[in-house]
C-alpha positions as CSV (number, residue, x, y, z in Angstrom):
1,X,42.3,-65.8,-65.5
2,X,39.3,-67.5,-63.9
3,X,38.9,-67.0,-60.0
4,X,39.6,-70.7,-59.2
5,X,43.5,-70.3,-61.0
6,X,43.8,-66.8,-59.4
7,X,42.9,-67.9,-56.0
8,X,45.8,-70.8,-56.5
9,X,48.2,-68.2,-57.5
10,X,47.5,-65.8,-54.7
11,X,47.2,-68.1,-51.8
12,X,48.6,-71.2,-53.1
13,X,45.2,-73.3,-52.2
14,X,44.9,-76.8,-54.0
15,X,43.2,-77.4,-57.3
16,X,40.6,-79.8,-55.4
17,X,39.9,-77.0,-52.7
18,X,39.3,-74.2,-55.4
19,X,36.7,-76.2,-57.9
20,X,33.1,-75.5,-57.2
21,X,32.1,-79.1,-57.9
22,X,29.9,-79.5,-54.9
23,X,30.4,-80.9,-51.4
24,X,32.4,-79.7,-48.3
25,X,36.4,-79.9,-48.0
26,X,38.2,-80.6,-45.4
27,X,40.1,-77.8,-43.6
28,X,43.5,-79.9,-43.9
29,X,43.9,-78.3,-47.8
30,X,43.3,-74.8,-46.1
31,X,47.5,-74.9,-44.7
32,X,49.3,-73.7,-47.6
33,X,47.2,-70.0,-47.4
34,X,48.1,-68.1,-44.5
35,X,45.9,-69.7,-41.6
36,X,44.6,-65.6,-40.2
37,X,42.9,-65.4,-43.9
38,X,40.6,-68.2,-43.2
39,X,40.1,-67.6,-39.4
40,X,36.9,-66.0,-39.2
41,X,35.4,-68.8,-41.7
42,X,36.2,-71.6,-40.4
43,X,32.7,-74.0,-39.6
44,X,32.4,-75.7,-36.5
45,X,34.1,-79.1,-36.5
46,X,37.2,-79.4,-39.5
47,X,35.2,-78.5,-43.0
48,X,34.4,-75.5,-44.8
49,X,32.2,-75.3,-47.2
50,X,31.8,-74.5,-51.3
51,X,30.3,-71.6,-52.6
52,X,28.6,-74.0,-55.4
53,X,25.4,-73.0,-53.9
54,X,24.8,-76.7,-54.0
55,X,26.1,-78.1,-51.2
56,X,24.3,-77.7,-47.2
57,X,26.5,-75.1,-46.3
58,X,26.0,-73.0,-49.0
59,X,24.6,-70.3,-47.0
60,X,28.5,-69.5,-46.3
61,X,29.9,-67.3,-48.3
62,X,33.7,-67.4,-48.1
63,X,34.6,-67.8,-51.3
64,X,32.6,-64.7,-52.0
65,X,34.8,-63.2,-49.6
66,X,37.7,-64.0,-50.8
67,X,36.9,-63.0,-54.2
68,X,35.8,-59.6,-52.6
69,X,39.9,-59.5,-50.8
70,X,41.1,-60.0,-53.8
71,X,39.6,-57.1,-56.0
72,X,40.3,-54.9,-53.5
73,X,43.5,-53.7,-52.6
74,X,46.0,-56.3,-51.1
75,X,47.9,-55.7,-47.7
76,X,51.0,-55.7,-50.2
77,X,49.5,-52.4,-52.4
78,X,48.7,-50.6,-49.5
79,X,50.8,-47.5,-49.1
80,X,53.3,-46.8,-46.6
81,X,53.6,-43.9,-44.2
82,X,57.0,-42.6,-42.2
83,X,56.0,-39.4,-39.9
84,X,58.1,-37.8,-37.1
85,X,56.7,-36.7,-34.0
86,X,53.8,-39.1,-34.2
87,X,53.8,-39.9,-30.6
88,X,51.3,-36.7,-29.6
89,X,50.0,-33.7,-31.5
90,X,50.0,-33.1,-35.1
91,X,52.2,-35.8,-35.7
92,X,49.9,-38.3,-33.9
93,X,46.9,-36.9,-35.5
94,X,48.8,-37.4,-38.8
95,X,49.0,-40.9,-38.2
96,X,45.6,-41.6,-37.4
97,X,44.4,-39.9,-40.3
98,X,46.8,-41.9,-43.0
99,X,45.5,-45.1,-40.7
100,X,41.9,-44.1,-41.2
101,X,42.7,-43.5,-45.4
102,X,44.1,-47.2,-45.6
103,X,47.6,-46.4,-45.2
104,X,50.1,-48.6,-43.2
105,X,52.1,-46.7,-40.7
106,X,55.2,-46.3,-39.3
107,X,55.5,-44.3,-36.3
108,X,58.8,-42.4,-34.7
109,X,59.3,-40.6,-32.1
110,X,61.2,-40.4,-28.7
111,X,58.4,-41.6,-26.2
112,X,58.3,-45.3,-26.2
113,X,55.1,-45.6,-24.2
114,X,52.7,-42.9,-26.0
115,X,54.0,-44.8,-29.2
116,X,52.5,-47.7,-27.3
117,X,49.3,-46.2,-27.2
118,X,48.9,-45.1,-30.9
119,X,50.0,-48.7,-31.7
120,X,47.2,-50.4,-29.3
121,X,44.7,-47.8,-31.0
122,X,45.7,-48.1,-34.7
123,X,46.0,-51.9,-34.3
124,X,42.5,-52.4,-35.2
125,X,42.3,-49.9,-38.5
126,X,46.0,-50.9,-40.1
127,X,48.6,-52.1,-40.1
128,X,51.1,-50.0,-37.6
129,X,55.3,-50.0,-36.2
130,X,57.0,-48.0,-34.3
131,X,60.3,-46.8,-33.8
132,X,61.2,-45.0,-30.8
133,X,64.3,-42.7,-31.5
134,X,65.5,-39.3,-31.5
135,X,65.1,-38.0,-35.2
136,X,68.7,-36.3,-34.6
137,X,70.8,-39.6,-34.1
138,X,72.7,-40.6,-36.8
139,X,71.3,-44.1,-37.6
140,X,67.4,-42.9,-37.4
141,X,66.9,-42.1,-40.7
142,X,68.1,-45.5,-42.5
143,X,66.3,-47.5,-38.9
144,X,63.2,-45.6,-40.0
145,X,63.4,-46.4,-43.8
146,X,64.8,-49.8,-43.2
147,X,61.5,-50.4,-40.6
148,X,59.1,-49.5,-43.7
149,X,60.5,-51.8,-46.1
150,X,61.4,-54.6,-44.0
151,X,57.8,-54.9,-42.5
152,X,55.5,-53.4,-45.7
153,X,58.0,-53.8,-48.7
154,X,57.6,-50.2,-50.1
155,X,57.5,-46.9,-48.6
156,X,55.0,-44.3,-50.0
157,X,54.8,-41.1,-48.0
158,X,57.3,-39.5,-45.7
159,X,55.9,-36.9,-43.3
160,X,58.7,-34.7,-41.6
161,X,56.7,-33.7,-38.6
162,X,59.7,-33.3,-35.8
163,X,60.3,-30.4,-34.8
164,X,61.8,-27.5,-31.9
165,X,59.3,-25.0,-30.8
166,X,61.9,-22.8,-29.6
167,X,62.4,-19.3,-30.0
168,X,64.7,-16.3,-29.3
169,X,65.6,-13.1,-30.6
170,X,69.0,-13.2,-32.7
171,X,70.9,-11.8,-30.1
172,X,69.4,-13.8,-27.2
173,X,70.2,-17.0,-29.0
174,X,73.1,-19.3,-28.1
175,X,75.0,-21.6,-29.5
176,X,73.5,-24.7,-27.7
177,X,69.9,-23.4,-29.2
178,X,71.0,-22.6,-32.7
179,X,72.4,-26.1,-33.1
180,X,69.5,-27.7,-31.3
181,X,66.8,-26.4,-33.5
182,X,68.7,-26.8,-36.4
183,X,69.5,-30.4,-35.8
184,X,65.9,-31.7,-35.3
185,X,64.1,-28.9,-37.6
186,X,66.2,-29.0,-40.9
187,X,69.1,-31.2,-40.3
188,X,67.0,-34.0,-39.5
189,X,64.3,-33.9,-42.2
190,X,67.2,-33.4,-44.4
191,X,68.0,-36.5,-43.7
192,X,65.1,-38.0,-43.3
193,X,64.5,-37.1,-47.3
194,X,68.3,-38.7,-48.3
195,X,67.1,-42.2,-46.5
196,X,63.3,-42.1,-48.0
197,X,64.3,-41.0,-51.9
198,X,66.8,-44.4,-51.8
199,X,63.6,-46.5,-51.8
200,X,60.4,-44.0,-53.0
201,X,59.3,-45.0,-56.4
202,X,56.9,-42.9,-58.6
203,X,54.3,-41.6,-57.6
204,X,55.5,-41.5,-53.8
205,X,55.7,-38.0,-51.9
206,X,57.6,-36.1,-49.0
207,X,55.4,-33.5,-46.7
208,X,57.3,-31.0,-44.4
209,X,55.4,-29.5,-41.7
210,X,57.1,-26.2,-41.5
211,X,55.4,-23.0,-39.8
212,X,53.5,-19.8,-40.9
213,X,56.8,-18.3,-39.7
214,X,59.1,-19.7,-42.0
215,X,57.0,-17.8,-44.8
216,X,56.8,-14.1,-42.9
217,X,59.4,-14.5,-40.2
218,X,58.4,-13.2,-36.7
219,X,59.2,-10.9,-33.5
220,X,61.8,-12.7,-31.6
221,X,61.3,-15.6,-34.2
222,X,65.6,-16.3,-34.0
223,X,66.6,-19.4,-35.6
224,X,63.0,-21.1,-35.4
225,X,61.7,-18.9,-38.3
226,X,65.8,-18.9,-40.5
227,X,65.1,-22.5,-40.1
228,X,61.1,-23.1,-41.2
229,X,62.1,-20.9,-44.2
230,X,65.0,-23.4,-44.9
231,X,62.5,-25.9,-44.8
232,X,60.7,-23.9,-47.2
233,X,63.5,-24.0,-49.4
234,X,64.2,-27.3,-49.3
235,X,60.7,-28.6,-49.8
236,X,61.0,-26.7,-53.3
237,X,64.3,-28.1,-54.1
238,X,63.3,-31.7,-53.9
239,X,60.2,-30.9,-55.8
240,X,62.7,-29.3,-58.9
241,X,65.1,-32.1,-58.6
242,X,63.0,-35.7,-58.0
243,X,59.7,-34.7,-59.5
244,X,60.9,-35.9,-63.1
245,X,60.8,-39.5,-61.3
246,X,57.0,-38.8,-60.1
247,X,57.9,-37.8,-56.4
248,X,56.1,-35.2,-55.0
249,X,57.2,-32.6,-52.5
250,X,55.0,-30.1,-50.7
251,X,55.1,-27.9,-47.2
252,X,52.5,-27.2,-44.9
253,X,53.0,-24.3,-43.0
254,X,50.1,-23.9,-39.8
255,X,50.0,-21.0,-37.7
256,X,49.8,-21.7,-34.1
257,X,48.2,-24.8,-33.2
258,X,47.1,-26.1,-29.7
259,X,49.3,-28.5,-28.8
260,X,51.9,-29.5,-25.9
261,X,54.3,-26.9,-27.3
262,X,51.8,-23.8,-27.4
263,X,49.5,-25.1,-24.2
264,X,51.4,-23.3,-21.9
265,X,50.9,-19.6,-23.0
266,X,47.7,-20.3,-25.7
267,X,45.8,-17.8,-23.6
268,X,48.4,-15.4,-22.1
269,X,47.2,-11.6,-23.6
270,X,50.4,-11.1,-25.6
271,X,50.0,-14.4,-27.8
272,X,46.2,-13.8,-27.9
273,X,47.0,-10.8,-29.4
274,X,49.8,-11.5,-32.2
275,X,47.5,-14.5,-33.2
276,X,43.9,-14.6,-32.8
277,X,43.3,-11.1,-32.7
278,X,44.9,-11.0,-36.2
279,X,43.0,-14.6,-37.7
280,X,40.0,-14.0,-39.6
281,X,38.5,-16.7,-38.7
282,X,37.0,-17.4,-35.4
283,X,38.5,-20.1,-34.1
284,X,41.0,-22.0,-33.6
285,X,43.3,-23.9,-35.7
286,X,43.4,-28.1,-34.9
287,X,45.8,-30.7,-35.4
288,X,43.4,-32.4,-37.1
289,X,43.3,-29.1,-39.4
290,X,46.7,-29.9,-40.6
291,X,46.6,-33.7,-40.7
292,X,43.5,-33.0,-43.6
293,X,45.8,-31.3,-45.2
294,X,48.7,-33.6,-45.2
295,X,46.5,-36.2,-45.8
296,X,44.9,-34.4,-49.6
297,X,49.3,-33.4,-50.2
298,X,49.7,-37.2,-50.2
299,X,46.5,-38.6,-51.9
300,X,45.8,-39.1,-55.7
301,X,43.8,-35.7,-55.4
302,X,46.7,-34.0,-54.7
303,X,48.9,-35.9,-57.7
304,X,49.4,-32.7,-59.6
305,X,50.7,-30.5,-56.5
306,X,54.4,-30.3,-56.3
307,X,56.6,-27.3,-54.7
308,X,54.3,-26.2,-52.9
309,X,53.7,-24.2,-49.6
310,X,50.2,-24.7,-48.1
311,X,49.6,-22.1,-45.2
312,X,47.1,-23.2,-42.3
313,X,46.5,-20.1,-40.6
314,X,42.6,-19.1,-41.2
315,X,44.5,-16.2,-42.9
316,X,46.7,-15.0,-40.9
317,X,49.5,-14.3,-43.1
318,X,47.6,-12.7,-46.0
319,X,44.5,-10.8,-45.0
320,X,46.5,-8.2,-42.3
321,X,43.3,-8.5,-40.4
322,X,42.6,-7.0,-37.2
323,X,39.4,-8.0,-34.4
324,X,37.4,-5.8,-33.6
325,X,38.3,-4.6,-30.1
326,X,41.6,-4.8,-31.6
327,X,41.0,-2.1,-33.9
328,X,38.8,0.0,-31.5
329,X,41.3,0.1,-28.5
330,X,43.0,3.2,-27.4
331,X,46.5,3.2,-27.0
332,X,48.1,3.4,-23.6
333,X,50.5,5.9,-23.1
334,X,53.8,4.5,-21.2
């Protein structure tokens, strides 16, 4: 199909504004294509000109442009991202990384105003909604899904970010805590999974962000750890039973992170201890660290990954490394 008839059938522009015959058209055949596309070329006074490179204003090279749009991908091929928690830490840094590698976003979380923000920063790199809810209510699952197709048409990528940071030894823990963290942490990306797989197609994928902790378990880890290794186990569960349709299911497991959850006690000695002392590598681990990874789960480099759990702990979990000082200290006698 020649340019002229493909430009018709994409944006419905008349056969007399689409023939390079010479001349300048009149901006009154430019109505029936959606009025933002032509903005920016619009010459002063009502015409536009030809790309004939006949005509005086052939210096203008909108139809150039427009041919350029169209090879590349349209707004309607772009994928489409769900992540939890995207209002601050990893989540948000999730979002700006999928905004940054063309995706289209769609943002939940509970804080209406620092969803706000992300929107007001993203607006400018994608296309970006948000859905302020609790990822525990009933309905936010299907208002979530329902948000991605209804605005984008598809939905590529969900990212199961939400989650409870809290943690108690077995016998410390209550009932009000062990339904809490299992309501946001594995109940709710449980659900989150039923709503997206009702409109994911092939080659679409699902990314929990579980913990270090649900693959080792901790001191005092509780119901935090049982539940980031039943995220674990889910994860590989969806990979066995929707990967024969092309969806893709993968983990990502950090180890401690700075973010408004670990702020508060980052530098106390006991944490300092249990998790730098015993990294490899010096320094810390970033949000952005894990958003990468997210990012290369959900990409066409990552298209043969499936069941996996990716830990992002500078070795943490797997090197039984000890600093320096750590291993040179003398114990103190109680």
């Amino acid at each position: 199909m020649d340019f002229s008839r493909q430009l018709q059938r994409t944006f419905r522009v008349p056969q007399m504004f689409t023939e390079s015959s010479g001349g300048v058209y009149d901006t009154g055949s430019l109505q029936l294509a959606p009025p933002s596309l032509f903005r920016s070329h619009v010459l002063p006074g009502a015409a536009m000109a030809c790309a004939c490179g006949n005509c005086k204003h052939a210096g203008l090279p909108w139809l150039r442009i427009l041919k350029r749009m169209m090879s590349s991908t349209s707004p309607s091929q772009k994928p489409v991202l769900v992540v939890t928690g995207a209002s601050a830490g990893i989540g948000e840094a999730i979002a700006r990384r999928f905004a940054a590698g063309d995706f289209r976003i769609v943002a939940v979380a509970r804080r209406q105003d620092r969803l706000d923000r992300l929107v007001k920063d993203l607006a400018g790199i994608t296309d970006i909604v948000a859905l302020a809810a609790d990822v525990t209510a009933a309905d936010a699952p299907e208002r979530a899904v329902e948000l991605a197709t209804n605005s984008f048409g598809r939905l590529d990528c969900l990212v199961n970010n939400a989650g409870s940071g809290k943690w108690a030894a077995v016998h410390e823990t209550d009932d009000g805590m062990l339904n809490e963290v299992i309501d946001i942490s594995l109940k709710a990306p449980f659900r989150f999974c039923r709503a997206a797989l009702r409109v994911m197609g092939p080659g679409a994928s699902i990314i929990n962000v579980g913990s270090v902790f649900g693959v080792l378990g901790g001191l005092n880890g509780g119901i935090y750890c049982a539940v980031k290794a039943g995220l674990i186990g889910l994860t590989q569960t969806l990979a066995a039973q929707y990967g024969a349709n092309g969806i893709r299911s993968n983990l990502v497991a950090p180890g401690v992170i700075k973010t408004d959850m670990t702020k508060d006690y980052w530098d106390t000695p006991g944490f300092q201890r249990v998790n730098q002392e015993m990294t490899p590598l010096n320094r810390d681990g970033t949000c952005e660290d894990v958003a990468n990874a997210v990012f290369f789960l959900a990409s066409e480099q990552g298209s043969y990954i499936n069941g996996q759990t990716l830990a992002l702990d500078g070795g943490w979990s797997t090197t039984k490394y000890l600093s320096y000082p750590a291993l040179v200290c003398r114990r103190l006698e109680d």
